[in-house]
C-alpha positions as CSV (number, residue, x, y, z in Angstrom):
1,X,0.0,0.0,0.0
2,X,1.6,3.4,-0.8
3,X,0.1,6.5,0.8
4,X,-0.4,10.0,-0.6
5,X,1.3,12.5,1.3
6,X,-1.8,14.8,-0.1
7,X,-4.4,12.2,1.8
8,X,-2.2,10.6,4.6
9,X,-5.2,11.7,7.2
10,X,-7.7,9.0,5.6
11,X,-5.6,5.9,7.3
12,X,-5.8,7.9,10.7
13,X,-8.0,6.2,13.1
14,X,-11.6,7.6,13.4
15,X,-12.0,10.1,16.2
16,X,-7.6,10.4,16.6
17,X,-6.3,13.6,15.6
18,X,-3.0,14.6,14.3
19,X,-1.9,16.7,17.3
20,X,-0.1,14.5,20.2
21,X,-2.5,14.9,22.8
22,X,-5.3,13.4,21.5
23,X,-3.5,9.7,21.0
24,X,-5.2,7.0,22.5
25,X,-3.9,5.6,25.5
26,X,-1.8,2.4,24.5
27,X,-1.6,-0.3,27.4
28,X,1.0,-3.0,28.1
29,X,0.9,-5.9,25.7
30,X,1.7,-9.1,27.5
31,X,0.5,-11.5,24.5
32,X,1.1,-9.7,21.1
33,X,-1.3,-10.2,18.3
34,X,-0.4,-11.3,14.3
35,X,-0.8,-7.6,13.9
36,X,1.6,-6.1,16.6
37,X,4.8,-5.0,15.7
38,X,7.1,-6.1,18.4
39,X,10.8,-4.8,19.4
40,X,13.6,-6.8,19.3
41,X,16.8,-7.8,17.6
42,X,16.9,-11.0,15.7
43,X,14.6,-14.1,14.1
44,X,11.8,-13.8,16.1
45,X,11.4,-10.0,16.1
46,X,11.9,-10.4,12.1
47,X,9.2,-13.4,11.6
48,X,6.6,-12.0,13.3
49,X,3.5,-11.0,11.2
50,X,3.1,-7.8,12.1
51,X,6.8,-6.6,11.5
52,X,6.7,-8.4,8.6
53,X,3.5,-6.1,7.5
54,X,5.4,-3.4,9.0
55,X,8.3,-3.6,7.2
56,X,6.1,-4.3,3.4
57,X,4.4,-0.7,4.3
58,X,7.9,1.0,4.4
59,X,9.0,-1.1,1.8
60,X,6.1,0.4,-0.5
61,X,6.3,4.0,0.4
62,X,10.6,4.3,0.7
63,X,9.9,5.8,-3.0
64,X,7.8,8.2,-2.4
65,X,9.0,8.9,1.2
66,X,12.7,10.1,-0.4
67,X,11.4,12.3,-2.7
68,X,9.1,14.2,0.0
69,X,9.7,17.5,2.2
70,X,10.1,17.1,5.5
71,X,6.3,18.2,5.9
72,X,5.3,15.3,3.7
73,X,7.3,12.9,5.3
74,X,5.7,13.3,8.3
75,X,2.6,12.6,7.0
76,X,4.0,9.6,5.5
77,X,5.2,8.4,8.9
78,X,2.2,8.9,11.1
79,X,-0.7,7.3,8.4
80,X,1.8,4.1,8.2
81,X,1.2,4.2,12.5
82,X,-2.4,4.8,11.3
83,X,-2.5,1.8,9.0
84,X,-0.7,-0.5,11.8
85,X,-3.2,0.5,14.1
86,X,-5.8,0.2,12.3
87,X,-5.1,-3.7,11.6
């Protein structure tokens, strides 16, 4: 999936605006999901489903993401969160 830079806001989450204070509250994940993405160094941080998904998002919008303004790569950035989020 690439994103437009122009309409990054459609993969926010409904009702979660762009400004920092209005994020959701995350909670402690003791048993992550095939869609978490998960810290860590080596195989099992790298076969997990969701870093996997992860790393196929950046994969698709590196393009795009290098030809951007700073502005616009921002916007890149937070509507991949979005799309994680969303999963």
């Amino acid at each position: 999936m690439t994103v437009d830079p122009t309409t990054a806001d459609i993969l926010q989450p409904e009702g979660v605006e762009d400004d920092d204070q209005n994020q959701e509250k995350l909670t402690d994940i003791t048993h992550p999901k095939k869609s978490d993405v998960i810290c860590g160094r080596g195989g099992a941080a790298l076969r997990h489903p969701g870093n996997q998904n992860y790393r196929q998002l950046i994969q698709c919008n590196k393009g795009l993401y290098i030809t951007c303004h700073k502005a616009e790569k921002l916007k890149i950035s937070k509507s991949i969160v979005g799309a994680i989020r969303q999963e």
